[in-house]
C-alpha positions as CSV (number, residue, x, y, z in Angstrom):
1,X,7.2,1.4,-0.3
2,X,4.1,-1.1,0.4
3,X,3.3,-0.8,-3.4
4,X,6.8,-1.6,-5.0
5,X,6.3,-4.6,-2.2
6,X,3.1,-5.8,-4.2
7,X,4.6,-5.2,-7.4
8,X,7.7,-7.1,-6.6
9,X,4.9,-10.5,-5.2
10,X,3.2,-9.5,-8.4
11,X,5.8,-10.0,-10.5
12,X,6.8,-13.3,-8.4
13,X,3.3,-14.7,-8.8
14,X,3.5,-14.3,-12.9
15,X,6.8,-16.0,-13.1
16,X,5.5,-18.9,-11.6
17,X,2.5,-19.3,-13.3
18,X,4.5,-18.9,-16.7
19,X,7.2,-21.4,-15.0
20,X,4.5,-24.1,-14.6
21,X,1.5,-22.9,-16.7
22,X,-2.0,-22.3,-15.9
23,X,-3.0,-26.2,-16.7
24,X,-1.0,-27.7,-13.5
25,X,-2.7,-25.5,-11.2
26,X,-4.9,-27.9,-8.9
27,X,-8.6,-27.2,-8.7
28,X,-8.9,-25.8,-5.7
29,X,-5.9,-23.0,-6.3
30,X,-7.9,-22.2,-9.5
31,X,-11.4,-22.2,-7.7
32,X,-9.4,-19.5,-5.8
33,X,-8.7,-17.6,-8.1
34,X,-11.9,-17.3,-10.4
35,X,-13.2,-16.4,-6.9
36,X,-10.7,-13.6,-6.9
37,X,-12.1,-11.7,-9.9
38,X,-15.8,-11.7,-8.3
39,X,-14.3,-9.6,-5.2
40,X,-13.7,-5.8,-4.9
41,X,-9.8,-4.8,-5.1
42,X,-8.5,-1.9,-3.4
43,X,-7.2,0.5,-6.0
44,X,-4.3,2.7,-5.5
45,X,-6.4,5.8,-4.5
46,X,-7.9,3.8,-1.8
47,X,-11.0,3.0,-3.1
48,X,-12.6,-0.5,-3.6
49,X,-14.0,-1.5,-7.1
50,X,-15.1,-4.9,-8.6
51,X,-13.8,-6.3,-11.8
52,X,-15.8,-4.6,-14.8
53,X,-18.2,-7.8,-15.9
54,X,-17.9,-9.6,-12.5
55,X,-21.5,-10.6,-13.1
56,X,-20.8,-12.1,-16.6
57,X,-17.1,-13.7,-14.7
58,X,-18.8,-17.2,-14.3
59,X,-20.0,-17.1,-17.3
60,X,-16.8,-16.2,-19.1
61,X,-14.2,-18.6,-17.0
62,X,-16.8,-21.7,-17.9
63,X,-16.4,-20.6,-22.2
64,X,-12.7,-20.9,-21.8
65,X,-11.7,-25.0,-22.0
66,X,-13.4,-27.9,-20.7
67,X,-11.0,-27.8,-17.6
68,X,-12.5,-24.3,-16.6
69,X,-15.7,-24.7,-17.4
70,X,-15.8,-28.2,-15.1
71,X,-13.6,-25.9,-12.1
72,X,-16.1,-22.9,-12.4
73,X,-19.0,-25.0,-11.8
74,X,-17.9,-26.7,-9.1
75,X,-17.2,-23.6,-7.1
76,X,-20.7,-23.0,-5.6
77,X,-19.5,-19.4,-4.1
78,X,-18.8,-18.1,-8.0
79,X,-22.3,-18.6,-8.9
């Protein structure tokens, strides 16, 4: 039950995002999310793991426009 309730908000958060794209995110919302991928998840067997590069994630997020490159380095906590 708790999982089809994160797939459902899931599924809720990519609509929105595709609704009104990545670019008109504020700052701050995408400064929350770069910070996202540096964190362990909790996987569906109950253990915690980190995204596969999360040491390279700074590095990758600033390489992708101007706009990301200017958000990544002014989130202290990704570096």
């Amino acid at each position: 039950m708790e999982f089809q309730k994160f797939i459902g908000l899931k599924q809720q958060c990519e609509a929105i995002l595709r609704g009104i794209g990545f670019r008109k995110l504020p700052p701050e919302l995408m400064s929350e999310i770069f910070l996202c991928l540096t964190r362990p998840v909790l996987e569906l067997n109950g253990n915690y793991a980190l995204f596969p590069h999360f040491l390279k994630v700074p590095f990758i997020l600033s390489r992708v426009c101007r706009r990301w490159r200017t958000v990544a380095l002014s989130t202290p906590a990704l570096w």
